[in-house]
N, C-alpha and C positions, 0 to 999 in steps of 0.2 A: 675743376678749374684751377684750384688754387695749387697741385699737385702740378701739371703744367705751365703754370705761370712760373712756378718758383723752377723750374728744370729750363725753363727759355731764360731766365734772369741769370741763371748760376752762365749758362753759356757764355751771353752776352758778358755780362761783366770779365768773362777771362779772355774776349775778346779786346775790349777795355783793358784790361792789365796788359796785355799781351801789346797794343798800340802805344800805350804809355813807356814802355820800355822798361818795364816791371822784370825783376831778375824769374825763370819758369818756377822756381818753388814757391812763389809769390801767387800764381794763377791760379790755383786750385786747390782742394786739398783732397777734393772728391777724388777718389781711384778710378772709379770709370771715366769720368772726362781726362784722367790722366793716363790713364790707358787704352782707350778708344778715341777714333775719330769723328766729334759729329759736326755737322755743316752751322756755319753763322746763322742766330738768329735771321738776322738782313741777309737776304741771297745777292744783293748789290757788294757786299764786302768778302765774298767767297774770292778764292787765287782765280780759277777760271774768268769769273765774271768780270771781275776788276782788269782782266787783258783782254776781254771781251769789249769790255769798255774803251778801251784806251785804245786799241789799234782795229777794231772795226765800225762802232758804235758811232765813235767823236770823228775820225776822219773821213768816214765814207757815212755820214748822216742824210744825207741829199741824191746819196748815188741811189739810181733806181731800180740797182739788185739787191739794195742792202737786207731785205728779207731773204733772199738764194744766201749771199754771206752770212748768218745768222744759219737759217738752214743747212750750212756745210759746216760751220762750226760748233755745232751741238752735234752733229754726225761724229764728230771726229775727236771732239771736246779736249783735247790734248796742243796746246799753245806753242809747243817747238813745232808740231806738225806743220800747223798752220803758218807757221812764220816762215818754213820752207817753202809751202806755195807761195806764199808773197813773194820772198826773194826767186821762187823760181820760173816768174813770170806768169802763176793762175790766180793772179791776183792782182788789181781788182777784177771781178766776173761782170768783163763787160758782155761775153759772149762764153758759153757755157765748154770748156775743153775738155772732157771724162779723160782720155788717153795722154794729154799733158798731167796733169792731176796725178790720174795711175801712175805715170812712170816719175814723178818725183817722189810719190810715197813708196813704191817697189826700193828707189835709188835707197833711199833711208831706211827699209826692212833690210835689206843687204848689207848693210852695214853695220847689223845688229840691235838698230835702236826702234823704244814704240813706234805703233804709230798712231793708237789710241789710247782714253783714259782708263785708265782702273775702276773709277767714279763709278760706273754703273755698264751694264750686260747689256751686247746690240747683237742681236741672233740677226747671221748670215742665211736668210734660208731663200730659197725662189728661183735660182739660176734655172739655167735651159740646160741639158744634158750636154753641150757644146761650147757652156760659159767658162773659162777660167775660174781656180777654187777659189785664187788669191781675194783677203776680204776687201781689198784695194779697188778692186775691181766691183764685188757686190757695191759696196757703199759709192762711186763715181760712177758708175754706167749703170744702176738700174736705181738705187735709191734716191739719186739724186737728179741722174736723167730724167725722170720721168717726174719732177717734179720742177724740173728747166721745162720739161716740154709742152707743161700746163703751166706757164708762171704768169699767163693775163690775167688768166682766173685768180689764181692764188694772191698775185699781187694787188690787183684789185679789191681781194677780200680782208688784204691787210691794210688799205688806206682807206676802210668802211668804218663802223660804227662800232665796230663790237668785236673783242676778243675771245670771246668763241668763236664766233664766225669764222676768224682768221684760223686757232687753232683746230678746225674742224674743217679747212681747205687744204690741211695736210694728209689729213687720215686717207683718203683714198688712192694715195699712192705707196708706190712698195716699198716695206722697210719702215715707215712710218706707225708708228703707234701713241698714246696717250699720253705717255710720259715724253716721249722726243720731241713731239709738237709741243707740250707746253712749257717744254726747255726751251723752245726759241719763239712760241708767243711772250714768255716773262722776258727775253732780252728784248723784246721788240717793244716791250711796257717801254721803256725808258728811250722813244725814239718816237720819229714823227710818225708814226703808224696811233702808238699808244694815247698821243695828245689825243685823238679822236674817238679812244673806246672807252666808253660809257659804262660799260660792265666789269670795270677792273676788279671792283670790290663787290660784287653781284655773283659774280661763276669766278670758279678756279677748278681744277683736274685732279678731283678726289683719287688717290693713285691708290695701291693697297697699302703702303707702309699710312699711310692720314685713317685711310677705313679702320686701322688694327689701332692707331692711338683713338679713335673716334668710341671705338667698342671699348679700349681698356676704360676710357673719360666716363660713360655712360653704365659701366656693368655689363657689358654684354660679351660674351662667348668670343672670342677674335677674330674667329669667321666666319661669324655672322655677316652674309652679306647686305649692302646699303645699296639703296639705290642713289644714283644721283642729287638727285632734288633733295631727298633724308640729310646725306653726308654737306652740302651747300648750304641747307635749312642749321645743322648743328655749325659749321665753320662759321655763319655768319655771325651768330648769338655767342660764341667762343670770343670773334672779331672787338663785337663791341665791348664785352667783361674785360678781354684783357688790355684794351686800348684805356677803359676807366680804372685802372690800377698798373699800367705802365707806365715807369719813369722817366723813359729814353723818349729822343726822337729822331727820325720819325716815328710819323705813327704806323701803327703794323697796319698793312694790307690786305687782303685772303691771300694773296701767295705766303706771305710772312707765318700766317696760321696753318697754313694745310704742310708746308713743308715740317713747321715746326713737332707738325702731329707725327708725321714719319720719322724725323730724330727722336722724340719722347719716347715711341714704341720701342726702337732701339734699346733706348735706354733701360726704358723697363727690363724689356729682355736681359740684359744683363745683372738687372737688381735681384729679377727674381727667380734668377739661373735656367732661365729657358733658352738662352742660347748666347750667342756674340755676334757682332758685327762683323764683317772682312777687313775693313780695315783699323790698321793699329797709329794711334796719334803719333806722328814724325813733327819735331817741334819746329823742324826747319821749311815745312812744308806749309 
């Protein structure tokens, strides 16, 4: 525990230097955090979220797709993208457009620019022998289609009681898996969905980067696999030790601890030369 707390503290505080207006040899002194990339402490203070916040969260709070926006913006997790759908009329998703969509992000692969994040890996696989290759296409007409085409359901599970429920009303459509739904059940914590789940700090989506800090925290093999309720059962009792010897506020969460366990693995990995992250810390970024 105490190996993690002092690795989430070193972060946070160069977050802290870094909002203060601290000159960068000021931040650190650690070489991996000055060398590598790892995510905020608070996932509310990451660059994505913070424009998450500001231009879908806060203005469209009340609109009654704001779960679909949320679910195309962790598809796509890239904030120039997104702000071309805005301006390019697929936005707000009062009524679900795939081939408007397609042909703005086609308009801007053409042009030579992203149209996703680097941030993490979204396998295009499932098309019909007949489907265009473009990822434009997978990601607007079938992963997202079919998640417009059930959205009573879906929506309804997000103005329930419980954020599982909500992130577990994703998984049965295509392109969806454990990590992309609990990218956009965590943006929806912080919206009128979230005021009413109960389980925020109860469940969170043990991924395998949390499993492999969970095993280095405990002694155990790295791939060693957990089951759910195991890895929930340890996050929780992590939750409470590091909230009784943390100095900031707020107070951590289980998303706060389960992410924090995937950057520490990271890290390790770098200490103890078993590999590196992909990405390299850009200070403007």
């Amino acid at each position: 525990m105490k190996s993690l707390l002092e690795f989430m503290r070193a972060r946070h505080e160069i977050y802290l230097a870094r909002a203060a207006g601290k000159p960068q040899a000021e931040w650190t002194a650690d070489p991996i955090f000055r060398k590598y990339r790892f995510c905020n402490v608070y996932r509310e203070l990451d660059t994505v979220t913070q424009w998450v916040r500001e231009h879908i969260r806060k203005p469209y709070a009340e609109h009654p797709n704001l779960w679909f926006m949320l679910a195309l913006a962790r598809q796509i997790n890239l904030p120039e993208t997104l702000q071309e759908l805005m301006n390019g009329g697929a936005w707000p998703v009062r009524t679900w457009d795939p081939g408007l969509a397609r042909d703005i992000m086609l308009a801007r692969q053409a042009r030579g620019e992203k149209l996703y994040t680097s941030a993490y890996m979204l396998n295009a696989h499932g098309r019909g022998p007949k489907d265009p290759a473009d990822k434009a296409f997978f990601t607007c007409f079938l992963v997202l289609q079919q998640a417009w085409d059930d959205r009573r359901k879906i929506a309804a599970t997000f103005a329930g009681p419980s954020m599982q429920a909500a992130w577990a009303s994703l998984l049965p459509h295509h392109g969806w898996g454990g990590f992309t739904a609990y990218e956009v059940v965590c943006d929806a914590r912080y919206t009128r969905y979230g005021v009413r789940w109960r389980d925020i700090n109860r469940w969170a989506h043990a991924g395998p980067g949390a499993v492999r800090g969970l095993n280095r925290l405990h002694g155990r093999p790295l791939k060693t696999p957990l089951k759910q309720i195991q890895a929930l059962e340890e996050m929780q009792a992590l939750m409470i030790s590091m909230n009784a010897n943390w100095k900031h506020k707020p107070v951590l969460e289980l998303r706060e601890i389960e992410h924090s366990l995937c950057e520490y693995d990271k890290y390790q990995r770098v200490l103890l030369g078993e590999g590196a992250p992909r990405q390299k810390f850009i200070p403007n970024l």
